[in-house]
CHARMM internal coordinates of N, CA and C (Angstrom, degrees):
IC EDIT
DIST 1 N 1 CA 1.4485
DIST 1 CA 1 C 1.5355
ANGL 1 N 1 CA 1 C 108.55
DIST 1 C 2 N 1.3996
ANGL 1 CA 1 C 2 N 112.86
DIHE 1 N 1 CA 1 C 2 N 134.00
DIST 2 N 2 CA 1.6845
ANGL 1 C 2 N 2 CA 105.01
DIHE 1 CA 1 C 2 N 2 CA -164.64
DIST 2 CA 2 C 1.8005
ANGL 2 N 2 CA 2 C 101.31
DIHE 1 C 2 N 2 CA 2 C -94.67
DIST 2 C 3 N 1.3916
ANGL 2 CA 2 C 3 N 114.15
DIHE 2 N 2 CA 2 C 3 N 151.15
DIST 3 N 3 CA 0.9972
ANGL 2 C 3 N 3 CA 109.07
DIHE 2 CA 2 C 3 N 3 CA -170.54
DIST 3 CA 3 C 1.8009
ANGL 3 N 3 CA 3 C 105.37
DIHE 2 C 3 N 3 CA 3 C -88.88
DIST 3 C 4 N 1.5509
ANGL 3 CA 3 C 4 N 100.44
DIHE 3 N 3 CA 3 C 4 N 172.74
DIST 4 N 4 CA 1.2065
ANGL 3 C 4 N 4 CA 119.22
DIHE 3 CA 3 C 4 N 4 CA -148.80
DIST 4 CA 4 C 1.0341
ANGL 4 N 4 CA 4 C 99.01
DIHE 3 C 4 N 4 CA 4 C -118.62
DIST 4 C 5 N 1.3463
ANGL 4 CA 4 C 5 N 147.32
DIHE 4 N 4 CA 4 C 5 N 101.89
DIST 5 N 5 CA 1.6102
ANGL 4 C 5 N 5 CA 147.93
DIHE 4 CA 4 C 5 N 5 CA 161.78
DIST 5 CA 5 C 1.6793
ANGL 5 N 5 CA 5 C 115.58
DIHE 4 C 5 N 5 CA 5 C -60.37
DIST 5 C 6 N 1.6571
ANGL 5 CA 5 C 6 N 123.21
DIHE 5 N 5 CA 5 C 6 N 144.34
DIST 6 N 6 CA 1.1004
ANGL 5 C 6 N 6 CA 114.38
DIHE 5 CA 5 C 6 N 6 CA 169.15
DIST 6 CA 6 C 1.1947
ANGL 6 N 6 CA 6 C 112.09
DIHE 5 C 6 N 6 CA 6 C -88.91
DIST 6 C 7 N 1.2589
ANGL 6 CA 6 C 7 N 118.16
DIHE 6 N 6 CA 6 C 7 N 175.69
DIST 7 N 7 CA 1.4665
ANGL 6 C 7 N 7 CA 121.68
DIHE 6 CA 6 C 7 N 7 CA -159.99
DIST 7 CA 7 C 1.6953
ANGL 7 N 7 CA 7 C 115.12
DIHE 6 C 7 N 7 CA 7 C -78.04
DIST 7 C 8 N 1.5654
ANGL 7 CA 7 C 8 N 100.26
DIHE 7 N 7 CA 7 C 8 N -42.54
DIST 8 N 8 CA 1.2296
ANGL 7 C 8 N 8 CA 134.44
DIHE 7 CA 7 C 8 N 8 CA 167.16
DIST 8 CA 8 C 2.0085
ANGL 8 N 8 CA 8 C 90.35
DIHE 7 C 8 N 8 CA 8 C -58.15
DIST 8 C 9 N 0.9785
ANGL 8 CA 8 C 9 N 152.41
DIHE 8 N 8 CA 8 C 9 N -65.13
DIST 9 N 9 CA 1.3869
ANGL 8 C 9 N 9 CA 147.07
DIHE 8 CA 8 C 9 N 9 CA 163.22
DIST 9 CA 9 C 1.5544
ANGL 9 N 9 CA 9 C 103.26
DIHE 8 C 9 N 9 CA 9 C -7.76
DIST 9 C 10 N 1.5285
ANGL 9 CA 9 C 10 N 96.64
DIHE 9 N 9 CA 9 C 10 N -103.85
DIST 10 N 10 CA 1.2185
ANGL 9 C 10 N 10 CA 119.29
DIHE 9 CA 9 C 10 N 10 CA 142.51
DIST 10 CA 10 C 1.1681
ANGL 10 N 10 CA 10 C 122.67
DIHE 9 C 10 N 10 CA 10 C 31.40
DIST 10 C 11 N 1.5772
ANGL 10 CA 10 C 11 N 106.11
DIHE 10 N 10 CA 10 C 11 N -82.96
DIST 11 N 11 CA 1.6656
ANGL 10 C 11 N 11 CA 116.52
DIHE 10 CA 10 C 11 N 11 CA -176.96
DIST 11 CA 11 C 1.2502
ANGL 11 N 11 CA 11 C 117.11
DIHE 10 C 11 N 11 CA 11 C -87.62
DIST 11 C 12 N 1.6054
ANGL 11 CA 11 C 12 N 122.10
DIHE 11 N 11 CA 11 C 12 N -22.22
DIST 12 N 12 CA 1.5758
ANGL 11 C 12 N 12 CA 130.01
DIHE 11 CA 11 C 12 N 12 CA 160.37
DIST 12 CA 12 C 1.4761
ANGL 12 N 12 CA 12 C 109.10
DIHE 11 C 12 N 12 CA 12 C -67.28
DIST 12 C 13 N 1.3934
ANGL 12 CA 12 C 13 N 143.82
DIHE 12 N 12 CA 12 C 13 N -49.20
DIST 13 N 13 CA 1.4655
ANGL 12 C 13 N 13 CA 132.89
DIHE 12 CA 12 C 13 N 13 CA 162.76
DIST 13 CA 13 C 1.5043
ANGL 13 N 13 CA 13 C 110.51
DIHE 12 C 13 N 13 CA 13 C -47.50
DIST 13 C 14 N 1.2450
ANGL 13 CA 13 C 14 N 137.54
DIHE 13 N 13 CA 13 C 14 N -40.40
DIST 14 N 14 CA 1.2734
ANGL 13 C 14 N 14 CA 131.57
DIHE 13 CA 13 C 14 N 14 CA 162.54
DIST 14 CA 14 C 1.5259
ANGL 14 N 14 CA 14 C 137.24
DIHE 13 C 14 N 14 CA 14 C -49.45
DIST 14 C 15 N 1.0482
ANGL 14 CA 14 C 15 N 81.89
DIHE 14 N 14 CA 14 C 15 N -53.11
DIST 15 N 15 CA 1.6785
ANGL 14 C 15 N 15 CA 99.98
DIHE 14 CA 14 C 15 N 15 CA 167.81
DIST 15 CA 15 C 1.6568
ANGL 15 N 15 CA 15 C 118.62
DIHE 14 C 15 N 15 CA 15 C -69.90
DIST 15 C 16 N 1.0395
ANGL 15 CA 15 C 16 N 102.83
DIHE 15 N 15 CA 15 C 16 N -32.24
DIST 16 N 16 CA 1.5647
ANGL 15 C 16 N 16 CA 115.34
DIHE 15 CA 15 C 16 N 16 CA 171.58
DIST 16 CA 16 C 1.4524
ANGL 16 N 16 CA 16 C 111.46
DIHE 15 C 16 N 16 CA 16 C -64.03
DIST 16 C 17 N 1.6903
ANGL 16 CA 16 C 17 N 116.06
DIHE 16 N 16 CA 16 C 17 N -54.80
DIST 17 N 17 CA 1.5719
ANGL 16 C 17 N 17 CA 114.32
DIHE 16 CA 16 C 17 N 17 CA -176.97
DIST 17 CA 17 C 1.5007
ANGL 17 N 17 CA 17 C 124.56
DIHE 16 C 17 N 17 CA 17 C -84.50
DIST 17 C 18 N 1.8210
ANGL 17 CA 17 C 18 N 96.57
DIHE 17 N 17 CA 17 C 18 N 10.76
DIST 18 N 18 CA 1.3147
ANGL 17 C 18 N 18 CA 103.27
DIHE 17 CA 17 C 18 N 18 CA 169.58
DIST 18 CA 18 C 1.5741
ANGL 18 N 18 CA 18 C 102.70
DIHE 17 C 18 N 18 CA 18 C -92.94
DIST 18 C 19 N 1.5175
ANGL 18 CA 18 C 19 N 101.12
DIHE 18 N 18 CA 18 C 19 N -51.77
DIST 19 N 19 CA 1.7547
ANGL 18 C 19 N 19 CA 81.61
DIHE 18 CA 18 C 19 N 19 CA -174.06
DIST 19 CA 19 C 1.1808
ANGL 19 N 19 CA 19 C 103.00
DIHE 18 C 19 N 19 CA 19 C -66.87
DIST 19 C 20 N 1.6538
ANGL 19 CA 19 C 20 N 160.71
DIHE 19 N 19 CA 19 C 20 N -22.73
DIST 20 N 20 CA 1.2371
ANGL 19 C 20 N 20 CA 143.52
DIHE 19 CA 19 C 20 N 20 CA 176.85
DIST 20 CA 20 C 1.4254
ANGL 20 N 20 CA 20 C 109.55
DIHE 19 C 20 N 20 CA 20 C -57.14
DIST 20 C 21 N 0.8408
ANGL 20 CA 20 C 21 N 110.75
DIHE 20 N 20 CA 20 C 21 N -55.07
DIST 21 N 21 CA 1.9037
ANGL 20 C 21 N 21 CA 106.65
DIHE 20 CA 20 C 21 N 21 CA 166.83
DIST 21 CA 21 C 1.2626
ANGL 21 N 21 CA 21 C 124.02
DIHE 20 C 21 N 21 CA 21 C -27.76
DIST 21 C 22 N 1.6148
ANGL 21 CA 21 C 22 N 92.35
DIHE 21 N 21 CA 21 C 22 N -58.64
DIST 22 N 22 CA 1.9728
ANGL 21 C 22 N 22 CA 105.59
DIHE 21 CA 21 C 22 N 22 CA -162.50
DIST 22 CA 22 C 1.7644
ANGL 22 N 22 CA 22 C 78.58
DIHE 21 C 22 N 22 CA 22 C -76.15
DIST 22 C 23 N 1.0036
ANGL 22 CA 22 C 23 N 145.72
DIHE 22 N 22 CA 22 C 23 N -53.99
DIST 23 N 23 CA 1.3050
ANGL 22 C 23 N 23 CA 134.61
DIHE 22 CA 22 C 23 N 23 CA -169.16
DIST 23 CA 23 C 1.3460
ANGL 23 N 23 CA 23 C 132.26
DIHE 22 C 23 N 23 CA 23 C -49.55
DIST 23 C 24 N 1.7106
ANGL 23 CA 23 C 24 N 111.92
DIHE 23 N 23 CA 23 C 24 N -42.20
DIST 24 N 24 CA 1.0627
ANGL 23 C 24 N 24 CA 129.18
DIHE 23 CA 23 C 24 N 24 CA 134.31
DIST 24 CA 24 C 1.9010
ANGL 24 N 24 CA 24 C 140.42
DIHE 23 C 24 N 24 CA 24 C -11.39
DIST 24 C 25 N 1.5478
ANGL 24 CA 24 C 25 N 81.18
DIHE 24 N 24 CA 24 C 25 N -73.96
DIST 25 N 25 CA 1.9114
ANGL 24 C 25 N 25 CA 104.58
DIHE 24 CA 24 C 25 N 25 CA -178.72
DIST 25 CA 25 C 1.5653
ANGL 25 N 25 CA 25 C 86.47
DIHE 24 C 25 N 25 CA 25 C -56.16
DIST 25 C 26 N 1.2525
ANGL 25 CA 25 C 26 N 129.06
DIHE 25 N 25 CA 25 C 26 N -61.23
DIST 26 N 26 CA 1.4332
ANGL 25 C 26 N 26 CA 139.36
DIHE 25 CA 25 C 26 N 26 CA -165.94
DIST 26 CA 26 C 1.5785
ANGL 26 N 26 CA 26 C 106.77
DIHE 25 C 26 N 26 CA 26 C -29.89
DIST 26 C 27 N 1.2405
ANGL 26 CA 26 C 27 N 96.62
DIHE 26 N 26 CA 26 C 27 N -63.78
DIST 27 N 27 CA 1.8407
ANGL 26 C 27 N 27 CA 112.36
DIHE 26 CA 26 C 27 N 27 CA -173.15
DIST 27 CA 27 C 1.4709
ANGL 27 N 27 CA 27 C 98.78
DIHE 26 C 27 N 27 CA 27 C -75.40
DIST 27 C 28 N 1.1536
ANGL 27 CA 27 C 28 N 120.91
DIHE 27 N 27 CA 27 C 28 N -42.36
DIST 28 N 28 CA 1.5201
ANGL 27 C 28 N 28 CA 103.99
DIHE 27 CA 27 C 28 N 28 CA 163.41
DIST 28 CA 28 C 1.8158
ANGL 28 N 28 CA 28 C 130.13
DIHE 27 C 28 N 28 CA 28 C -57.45
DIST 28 C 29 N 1.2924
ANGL 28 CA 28 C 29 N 124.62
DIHE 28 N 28 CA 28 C 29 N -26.38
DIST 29 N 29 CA 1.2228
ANGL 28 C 29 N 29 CA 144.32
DIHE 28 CA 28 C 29 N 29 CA 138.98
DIST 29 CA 29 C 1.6240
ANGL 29 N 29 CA 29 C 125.44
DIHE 28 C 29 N 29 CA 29 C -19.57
DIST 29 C 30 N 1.6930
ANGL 29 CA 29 C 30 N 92.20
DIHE 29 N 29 CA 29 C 30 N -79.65
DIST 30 N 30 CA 1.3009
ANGL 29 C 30 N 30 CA 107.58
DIHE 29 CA 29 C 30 N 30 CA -173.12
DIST 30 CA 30 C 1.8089
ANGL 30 N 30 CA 30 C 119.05
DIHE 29 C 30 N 30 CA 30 C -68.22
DIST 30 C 31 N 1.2836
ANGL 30 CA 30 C 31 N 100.96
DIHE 30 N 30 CA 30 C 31 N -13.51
DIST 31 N 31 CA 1.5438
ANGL 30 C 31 N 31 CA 119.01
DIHE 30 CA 30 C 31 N 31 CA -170.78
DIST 31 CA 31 C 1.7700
ANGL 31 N 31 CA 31 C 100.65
DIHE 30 C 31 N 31 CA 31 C -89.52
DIST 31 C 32 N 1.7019
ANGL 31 CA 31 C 32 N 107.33
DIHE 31 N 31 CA 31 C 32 N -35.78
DIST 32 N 32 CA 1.4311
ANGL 31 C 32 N 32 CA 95.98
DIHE 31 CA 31 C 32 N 32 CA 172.96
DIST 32 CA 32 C 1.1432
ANGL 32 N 32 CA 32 C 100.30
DIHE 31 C 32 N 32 CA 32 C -69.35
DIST 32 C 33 N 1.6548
ANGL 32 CA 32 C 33 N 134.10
DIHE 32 N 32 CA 32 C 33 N -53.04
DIST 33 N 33 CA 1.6559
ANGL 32 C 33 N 33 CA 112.30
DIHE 32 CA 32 C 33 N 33 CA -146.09
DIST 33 CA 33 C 1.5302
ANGL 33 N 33 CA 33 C 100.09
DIHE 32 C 33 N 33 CA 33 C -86.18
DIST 33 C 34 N 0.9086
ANGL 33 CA 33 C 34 N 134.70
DIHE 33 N 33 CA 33 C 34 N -16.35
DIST 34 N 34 CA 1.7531
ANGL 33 C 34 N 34 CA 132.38
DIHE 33 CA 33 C 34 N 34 CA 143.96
DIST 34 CA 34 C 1.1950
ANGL 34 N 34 CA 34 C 103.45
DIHE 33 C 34 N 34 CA 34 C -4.35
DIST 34 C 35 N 1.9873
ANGL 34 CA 34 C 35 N 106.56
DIHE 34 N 34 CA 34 C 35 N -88.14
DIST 35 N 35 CA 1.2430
ANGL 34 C 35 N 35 CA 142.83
DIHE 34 CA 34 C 35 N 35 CA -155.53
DIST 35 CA 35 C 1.6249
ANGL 35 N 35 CA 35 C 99.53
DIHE 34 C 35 N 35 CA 35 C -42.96
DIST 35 C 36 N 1.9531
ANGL 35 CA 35 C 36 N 114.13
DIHE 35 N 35 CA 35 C 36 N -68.07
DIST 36 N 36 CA 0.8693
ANGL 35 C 36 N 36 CA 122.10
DIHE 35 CA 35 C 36 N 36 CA 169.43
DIST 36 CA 36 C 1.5531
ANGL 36 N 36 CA 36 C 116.24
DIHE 35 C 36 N 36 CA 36 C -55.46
DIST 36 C 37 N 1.3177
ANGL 36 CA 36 C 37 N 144.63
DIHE 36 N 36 CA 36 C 37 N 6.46
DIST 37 N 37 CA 1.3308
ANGL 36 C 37 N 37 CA 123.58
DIHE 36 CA 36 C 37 N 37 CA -177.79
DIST 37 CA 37 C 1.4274
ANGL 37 N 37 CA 37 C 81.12
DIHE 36 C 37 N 37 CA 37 C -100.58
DIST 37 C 38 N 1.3190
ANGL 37 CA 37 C 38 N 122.62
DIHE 37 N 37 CA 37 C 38 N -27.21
DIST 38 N 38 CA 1.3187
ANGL 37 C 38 N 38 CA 96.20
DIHE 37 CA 37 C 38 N 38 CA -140.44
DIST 38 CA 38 C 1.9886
ANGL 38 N 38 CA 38 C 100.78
DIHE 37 C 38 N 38 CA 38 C -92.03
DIST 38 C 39 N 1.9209
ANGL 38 CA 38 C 39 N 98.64
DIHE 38 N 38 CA 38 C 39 N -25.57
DIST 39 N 39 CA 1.2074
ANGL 38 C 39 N 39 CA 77.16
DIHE 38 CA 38 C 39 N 39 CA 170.26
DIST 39 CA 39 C 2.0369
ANGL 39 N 39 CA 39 C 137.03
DIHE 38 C 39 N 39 CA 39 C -86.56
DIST 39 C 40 N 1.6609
ANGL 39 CA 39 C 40 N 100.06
DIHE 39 N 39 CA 39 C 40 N 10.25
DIST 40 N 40 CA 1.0289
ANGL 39 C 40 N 40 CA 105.63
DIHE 39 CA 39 C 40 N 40 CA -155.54
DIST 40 CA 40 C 2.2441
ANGL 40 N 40 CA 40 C 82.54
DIHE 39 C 40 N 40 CA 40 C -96.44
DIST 40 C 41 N 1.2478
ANGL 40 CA 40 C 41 N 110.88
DIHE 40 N 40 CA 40 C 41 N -5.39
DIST 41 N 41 CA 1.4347
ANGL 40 C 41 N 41 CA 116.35
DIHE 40 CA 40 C 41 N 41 CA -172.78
DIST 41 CA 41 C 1.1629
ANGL 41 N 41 CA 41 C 125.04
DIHE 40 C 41 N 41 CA 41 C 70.10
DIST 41 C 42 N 1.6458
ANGL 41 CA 41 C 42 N 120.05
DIHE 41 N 41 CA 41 C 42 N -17.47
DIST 42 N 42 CA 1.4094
ANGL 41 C 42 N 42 CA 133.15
DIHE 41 CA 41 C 42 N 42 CA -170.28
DIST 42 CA 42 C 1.6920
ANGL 42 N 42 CA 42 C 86.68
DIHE 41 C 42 N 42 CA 42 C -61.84
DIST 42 C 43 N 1.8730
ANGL 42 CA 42 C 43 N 96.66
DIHE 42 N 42 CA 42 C 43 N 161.50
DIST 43 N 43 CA 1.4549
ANGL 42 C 43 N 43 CA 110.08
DIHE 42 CA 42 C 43 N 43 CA 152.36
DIST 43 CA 43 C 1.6069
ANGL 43 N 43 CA 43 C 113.05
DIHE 42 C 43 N 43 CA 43 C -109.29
DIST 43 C 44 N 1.2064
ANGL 43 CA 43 C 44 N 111.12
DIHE 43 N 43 CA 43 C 44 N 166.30
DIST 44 N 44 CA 1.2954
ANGL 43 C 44 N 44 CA 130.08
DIHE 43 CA 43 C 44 N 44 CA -163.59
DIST 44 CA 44 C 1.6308
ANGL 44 N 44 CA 44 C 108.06
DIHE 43 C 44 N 44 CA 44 C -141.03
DIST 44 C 45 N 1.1692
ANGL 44 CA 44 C 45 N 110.52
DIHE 44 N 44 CA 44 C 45 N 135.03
DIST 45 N 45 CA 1.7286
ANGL 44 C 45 N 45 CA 116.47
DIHE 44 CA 44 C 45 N 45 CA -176.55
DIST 45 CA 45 C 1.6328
ANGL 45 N 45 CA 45 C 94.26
DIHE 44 C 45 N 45 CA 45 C -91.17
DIST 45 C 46 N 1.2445
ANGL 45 CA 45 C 46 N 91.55
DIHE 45 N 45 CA 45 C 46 N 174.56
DIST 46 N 46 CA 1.8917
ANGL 45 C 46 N 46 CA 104.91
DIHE 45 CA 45 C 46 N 46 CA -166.18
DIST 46 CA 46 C 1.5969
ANGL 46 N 46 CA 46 C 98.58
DIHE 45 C 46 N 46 CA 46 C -84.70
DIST 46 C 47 N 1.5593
ANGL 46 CA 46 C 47 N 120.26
DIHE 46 N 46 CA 46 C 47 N -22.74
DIST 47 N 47 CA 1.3165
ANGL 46 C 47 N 47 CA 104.68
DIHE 46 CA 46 C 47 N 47 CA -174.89
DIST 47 CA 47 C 1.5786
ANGL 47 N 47 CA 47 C 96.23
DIHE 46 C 47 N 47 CA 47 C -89.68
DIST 47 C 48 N 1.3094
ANGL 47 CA 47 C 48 N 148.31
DIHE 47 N 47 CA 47 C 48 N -20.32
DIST 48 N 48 CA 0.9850
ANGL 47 C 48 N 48 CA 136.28
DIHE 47 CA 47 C 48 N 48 CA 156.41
DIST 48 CA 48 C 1.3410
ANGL 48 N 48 CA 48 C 141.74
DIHE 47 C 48 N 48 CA 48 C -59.68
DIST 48 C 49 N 1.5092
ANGL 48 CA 48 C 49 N 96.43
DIHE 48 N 48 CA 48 C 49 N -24.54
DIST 49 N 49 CA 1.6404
ANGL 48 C 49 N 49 CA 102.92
DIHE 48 CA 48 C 49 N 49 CA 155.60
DIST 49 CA 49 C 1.7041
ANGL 49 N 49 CA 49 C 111.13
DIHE 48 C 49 N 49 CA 49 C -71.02
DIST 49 C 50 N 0.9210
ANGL 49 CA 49 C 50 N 123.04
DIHE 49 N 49 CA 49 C 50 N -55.15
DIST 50 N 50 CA 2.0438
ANGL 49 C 50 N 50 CA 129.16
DIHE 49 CA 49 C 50 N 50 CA -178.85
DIST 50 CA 50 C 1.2564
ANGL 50 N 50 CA 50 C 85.76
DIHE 49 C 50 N 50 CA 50 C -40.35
DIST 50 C 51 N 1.6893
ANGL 50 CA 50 C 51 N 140.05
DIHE 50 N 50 CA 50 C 51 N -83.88
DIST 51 N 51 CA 1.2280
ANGL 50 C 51 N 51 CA 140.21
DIHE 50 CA 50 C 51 N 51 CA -165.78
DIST 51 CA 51 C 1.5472
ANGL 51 N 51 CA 51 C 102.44
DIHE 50 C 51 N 51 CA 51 C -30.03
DIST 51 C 52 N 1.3593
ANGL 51 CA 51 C 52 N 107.66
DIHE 51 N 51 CA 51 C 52 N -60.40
DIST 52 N 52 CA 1.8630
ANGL 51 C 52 N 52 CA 103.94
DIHE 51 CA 51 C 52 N 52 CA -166.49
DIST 52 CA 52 C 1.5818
ANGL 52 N 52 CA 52 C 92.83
DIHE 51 C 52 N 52 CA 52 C -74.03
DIST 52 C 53 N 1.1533
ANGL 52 CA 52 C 53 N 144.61
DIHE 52 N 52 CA 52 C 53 N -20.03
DIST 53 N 53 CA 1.1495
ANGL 52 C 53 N 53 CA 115.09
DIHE 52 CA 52 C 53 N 53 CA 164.08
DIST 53 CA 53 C 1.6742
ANGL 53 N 53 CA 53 C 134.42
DIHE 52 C 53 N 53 CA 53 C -78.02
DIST 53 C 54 N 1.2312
ANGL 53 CA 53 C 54 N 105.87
DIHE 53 N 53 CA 53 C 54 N -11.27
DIST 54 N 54 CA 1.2352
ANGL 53 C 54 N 54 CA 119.35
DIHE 53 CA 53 C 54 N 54 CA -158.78
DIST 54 CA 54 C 2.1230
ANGL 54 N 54 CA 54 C 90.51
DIHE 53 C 54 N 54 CA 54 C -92.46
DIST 54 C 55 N 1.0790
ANGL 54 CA 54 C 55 N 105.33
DIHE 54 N 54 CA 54 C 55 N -10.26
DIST 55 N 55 CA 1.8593
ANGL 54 C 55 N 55 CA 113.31
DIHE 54 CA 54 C 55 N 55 CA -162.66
DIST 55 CA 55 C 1.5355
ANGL 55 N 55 CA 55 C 83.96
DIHE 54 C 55 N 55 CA 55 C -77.38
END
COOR INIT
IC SEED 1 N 1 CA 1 C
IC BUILD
């Protein structure tokens, strides 16, 4: 007999692999402008990183 998910299930696994995604892209983000800080040598303040992340 196959099992039966609640709906409320359902919509919490969804919601879950959405923010894992957006959480995801994030660290994928922060790892480019890393990459680029680090080869461009400049420094960068923390609210200027949030800004470039937030773009």
């Amino acid at each position: 007999m196959p099992t039966v998910e609640s709906e409320a299930t359902v919509k919490t696994k969804v919601r879950f692999e959405e923010l894992l995604k957006a959480h995801n892209e994030l660290i994928r983000e922060r790892k480019k402008l890393k990459k680029k800080i680090g080869k461009s040598g400049e420094k960068i303040s923390n609210w200027e990183k949030s800004m470039a992340l937030r773009k």
